[in-house]
Each structure stands twice: as C-alpha cells, then as structure tokens.
Wavefront OBJ file of the C-alpha trace (Angstrom):
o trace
v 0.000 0.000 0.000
v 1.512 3.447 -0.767
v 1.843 6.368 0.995
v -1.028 8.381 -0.516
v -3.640 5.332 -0.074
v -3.042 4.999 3.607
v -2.956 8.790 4.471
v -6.500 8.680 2.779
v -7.460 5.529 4.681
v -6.293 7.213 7.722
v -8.755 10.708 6.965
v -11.756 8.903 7.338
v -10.854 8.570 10.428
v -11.344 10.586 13.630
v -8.150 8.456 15.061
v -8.271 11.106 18.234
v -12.003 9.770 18.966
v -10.843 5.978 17.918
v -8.236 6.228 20.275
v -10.089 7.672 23.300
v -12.938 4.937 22.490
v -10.309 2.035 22.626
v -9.150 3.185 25.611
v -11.813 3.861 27.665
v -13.004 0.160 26.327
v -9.733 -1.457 27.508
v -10.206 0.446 30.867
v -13.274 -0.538 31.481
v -12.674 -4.059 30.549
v -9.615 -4.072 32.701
v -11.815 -2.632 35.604
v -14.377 -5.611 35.266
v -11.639 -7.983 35.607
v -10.230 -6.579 38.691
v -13.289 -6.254 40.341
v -14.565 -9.975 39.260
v -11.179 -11.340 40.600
v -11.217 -9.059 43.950
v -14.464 -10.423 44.876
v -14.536 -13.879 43.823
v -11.462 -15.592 45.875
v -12.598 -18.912 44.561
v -11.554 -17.747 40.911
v -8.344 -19.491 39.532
v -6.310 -16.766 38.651
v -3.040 -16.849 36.025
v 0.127 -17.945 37.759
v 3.263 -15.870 36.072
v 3.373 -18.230 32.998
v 0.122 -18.546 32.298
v -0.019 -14.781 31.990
v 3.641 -14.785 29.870
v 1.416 -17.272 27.584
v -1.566 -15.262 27.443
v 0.790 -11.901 26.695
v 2.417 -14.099 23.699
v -0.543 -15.253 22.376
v -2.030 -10.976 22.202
v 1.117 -10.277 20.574
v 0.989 -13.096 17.779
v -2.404 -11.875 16.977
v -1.441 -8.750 16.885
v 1.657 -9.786 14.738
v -0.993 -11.541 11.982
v -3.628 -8.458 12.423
v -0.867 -6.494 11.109
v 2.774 -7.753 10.153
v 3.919 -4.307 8.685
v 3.605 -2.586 11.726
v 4.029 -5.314 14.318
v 7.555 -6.977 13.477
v 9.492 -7.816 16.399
v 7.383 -6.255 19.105
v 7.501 -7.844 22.909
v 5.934 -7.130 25.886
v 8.707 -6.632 28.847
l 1 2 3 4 5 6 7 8 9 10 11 12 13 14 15 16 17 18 19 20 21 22 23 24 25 26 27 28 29 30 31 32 33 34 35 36 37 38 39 40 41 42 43 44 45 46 47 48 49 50 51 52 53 54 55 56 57 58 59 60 61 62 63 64 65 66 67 68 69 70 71 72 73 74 75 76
C-alpha cells in the first residue's frame, strides 16, 4: 500500500475519537476484571506463565492483524 492510499485511509478517520474509544473500552474491561477477581477468591487466577502465555498469544495476533507494523514487538 503506498503512501497516498493509507494517508486517505487514515482521513476517514477521527483516530483522536478511535483512540479515546479504545481506551476507555480497555479500561473498562480491565476494571471488570479486577473487580470480578477481587471479589470472587474462589476464581483461579493466572500464575506468572500462564499470563507470559496469554501476553504471547495478544502479541501473535497482533503480529498476523498487522505484520507491517508489528515486526518484532515484545511485551517486557
């Protein structure tokens, strides 16, 4: 894709309002969680590997969602 295409792609979009959307989304979902796994000791939560799988697995989505932008990201 060249320059021009994307930066018309990318003007149909109000990315500001996309961004502020996706955040308060992942906040709120992150705010569920907590509160779910605060008040329901019985819950089985994710020892440390489990949750160094489940951060692998987001980023090898996110590596086939998009492998132009993505290439050699971790999580530390």
């Amino acid at each position: 894709m060249d320059f021009i295409r994307i930066i018309k792609k990318i003007t149909n979009l109000n990315i500001i309002e996309e961004i502020v959307d996706l955040n308060f989304q992942l906040l709120r979902t992150q705010l569920i969680l907590e509160y779910i796994l605060n008040n329901n000791s019985s819950l089985n939560k994710p020892n440390a590997n489990q949750m160094k799988s489940i951060d692998d697995n987001a980023i090898t989505s996110l590596q086939k969602k998009y492998p132009n932008l993505i290439d050699g990201l971790e999580y530390k």
